[in-house]
Backbone as JSON Lines, residues from 0, in Angstrom:
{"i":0,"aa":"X","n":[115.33,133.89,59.56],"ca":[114.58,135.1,59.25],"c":[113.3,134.73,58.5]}
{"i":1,"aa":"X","n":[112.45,135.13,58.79],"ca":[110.87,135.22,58.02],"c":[110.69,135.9,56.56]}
{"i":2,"aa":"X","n":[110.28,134.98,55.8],"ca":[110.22,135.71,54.5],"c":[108.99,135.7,54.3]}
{"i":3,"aa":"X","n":[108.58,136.27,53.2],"ca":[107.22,135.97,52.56],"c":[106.4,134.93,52.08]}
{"i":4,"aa":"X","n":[107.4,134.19,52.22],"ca":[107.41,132.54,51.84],"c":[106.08,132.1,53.03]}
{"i":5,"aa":"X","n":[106.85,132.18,54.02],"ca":[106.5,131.78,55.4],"c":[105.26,133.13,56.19]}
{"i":6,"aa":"X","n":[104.48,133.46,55.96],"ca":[103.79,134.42,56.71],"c":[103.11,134.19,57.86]}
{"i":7,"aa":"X","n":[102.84,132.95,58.23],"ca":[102.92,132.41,59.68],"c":[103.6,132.75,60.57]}
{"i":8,"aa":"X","n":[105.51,133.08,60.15],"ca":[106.4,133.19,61.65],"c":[106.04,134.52,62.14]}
{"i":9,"aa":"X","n":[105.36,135.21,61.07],"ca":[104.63,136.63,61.36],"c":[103.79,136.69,62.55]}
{"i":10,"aa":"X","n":[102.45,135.87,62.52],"ca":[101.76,136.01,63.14],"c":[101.92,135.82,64.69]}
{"i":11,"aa":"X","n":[100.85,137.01,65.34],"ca":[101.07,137.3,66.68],"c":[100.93,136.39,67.59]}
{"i":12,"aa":"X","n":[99.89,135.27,67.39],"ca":[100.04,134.3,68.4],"c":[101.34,133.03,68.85]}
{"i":13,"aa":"X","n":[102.47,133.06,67.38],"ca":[103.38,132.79,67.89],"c":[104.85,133.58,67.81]}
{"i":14,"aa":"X","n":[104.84,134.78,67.21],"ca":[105.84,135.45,66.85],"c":[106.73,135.41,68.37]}
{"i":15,"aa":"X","n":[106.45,135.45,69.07],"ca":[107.26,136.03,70.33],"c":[108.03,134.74,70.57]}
{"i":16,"aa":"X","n":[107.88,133.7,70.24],"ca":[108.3,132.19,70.4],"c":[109.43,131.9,69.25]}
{"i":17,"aa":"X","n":[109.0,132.23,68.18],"ca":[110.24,132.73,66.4],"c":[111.1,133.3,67.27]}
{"i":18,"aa":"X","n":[110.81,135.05,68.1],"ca":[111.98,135.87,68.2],"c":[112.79,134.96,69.37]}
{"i":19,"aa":"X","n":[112.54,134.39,70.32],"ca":[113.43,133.39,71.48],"c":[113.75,132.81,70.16]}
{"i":20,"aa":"X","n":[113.45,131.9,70.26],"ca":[114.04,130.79,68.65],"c":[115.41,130.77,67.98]}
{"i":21,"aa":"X","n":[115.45,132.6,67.68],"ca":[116.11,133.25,66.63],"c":[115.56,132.8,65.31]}
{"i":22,"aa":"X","n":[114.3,132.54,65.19],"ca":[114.09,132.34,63.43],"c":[113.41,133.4,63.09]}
{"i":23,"aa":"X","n":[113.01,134.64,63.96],"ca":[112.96,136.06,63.71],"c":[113.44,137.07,64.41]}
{"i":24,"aa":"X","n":[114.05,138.17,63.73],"ca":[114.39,139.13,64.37],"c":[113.09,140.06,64.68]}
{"i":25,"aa":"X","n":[113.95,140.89,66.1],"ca":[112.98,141.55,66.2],"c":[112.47,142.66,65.36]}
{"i":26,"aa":"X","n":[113.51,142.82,64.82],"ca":[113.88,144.39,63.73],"c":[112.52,143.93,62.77]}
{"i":27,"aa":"X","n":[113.12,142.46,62.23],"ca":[112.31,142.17,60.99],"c":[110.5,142.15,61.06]}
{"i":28,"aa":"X","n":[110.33,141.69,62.41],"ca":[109.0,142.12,63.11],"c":[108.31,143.35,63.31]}
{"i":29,"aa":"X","n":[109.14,144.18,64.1],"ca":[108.58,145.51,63.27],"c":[108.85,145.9,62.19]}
{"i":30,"aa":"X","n":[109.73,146.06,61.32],"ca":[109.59,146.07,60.02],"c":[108.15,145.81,59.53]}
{"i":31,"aa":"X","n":[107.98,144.59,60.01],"ca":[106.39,143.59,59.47],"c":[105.37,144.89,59.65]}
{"i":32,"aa":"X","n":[105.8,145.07,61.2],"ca":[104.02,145.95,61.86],"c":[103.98,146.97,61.11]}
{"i":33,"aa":"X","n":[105.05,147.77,60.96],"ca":[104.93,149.29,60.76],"c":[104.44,149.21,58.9]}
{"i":34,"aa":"X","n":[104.65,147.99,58.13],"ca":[104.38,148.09,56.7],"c":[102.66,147.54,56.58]}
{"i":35,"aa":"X","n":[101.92,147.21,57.57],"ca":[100.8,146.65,57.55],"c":[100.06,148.24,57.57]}
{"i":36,"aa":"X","n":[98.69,147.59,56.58],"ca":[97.84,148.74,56.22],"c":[97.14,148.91,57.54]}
{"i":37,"aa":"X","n":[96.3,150.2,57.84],"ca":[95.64,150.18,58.39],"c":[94.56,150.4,58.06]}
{"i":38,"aa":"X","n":[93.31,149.51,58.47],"ca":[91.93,149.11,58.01],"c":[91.0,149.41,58.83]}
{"i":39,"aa":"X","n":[91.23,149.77,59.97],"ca":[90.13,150.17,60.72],"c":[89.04,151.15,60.5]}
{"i":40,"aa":"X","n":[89.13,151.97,59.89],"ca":[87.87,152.67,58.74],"c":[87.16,151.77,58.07]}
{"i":41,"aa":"X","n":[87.54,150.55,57.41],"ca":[86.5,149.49,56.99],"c":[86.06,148.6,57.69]}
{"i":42,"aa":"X","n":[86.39,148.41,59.14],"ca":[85.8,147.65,60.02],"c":[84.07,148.27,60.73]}
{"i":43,"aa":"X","n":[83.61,146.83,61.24],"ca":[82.64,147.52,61.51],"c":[81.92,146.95,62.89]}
{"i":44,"aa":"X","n":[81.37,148.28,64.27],"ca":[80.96,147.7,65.06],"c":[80.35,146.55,65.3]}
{"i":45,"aa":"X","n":[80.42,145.62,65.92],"ca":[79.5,144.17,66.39],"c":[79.34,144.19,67.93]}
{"i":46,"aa":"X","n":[78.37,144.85,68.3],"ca":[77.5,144.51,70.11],"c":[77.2,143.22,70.34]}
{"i":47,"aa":"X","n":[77.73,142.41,71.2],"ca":[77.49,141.5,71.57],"c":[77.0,141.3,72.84]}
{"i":48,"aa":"X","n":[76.51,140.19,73.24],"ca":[76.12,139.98,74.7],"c":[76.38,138.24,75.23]}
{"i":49,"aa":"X","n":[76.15,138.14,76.19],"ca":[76.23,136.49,76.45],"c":[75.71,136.62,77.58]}
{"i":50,"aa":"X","n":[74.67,135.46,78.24],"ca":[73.97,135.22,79.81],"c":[74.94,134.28,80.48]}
{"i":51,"aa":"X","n":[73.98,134.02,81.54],"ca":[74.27,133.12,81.91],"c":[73.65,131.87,81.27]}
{"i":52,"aa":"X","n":[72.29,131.99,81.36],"ca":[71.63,131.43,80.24],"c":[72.54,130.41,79.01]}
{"i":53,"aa":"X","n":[73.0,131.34,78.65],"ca":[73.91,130.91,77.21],"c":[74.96,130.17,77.33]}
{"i":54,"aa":"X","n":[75.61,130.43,78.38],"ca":[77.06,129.26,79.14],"c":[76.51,128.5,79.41]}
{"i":55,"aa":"X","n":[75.37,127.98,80.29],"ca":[74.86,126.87,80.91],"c":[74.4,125.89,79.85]}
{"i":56,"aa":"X","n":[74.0,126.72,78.67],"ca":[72.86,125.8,78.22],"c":[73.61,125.78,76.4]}
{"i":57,"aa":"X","n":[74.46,125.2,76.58],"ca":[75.02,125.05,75.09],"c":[74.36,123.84,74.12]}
{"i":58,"aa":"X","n":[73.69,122.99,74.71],"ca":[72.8,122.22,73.55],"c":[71.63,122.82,73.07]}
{"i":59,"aa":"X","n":[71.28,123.98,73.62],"ca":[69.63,124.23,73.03],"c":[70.12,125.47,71.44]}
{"i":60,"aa":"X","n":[71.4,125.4,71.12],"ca":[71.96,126.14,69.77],"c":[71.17,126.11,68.41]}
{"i":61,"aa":"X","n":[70.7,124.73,68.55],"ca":[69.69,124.47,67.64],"c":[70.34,123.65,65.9]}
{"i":62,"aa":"X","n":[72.01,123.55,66.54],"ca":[72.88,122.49,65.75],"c":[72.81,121.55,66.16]}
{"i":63,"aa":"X","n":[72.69,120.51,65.1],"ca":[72.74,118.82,65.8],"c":[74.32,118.59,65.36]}
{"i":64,"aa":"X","n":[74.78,118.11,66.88],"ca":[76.26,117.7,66.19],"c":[76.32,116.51,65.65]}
{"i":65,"aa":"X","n":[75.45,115.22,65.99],"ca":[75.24,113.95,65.3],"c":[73.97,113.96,64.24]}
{"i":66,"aa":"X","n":[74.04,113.5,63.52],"ca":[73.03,113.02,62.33],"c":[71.63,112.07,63.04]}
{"i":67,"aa":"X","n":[70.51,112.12,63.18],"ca":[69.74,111.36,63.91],"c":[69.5,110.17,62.6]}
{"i":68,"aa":"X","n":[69.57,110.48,61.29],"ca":[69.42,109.36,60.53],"c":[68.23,109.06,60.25]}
């Protein structure tokens, strides 16, 4: 079972892998969801876009990943 200790077996990208496991129940999982705040009133829109442009051309970012020295 997942305690507070552990708030990882929580998380969604592997919880479903805990509940096969048995090192979480499912009960205890929702339990989890239904006690989580909801925050979406303090979130805030972000519009994004991406080209083609932008896939093709990932060195012109304007980060140097090596040091020129």
């Amino acid at each position: 079972m997942a305690t507070k200790s552990n708030p990882m077996q929580f998380d969604k990208r592997v919880v479903e892998r805990f509940i096969r496991a048995g090192v979480v129940k499912r009960e205890d999982y929702e339990k989890h969801l239904a006690a989580l705040t909801d925050v979406e009133s303090q979130s805030e829109l972000i519009n994004t876009s991406i080209t083609d442009d932008d896939l093709m051309d990932d060195d012109d970012d304007g980060d140097d990943d090596e040091d020129e020295g």
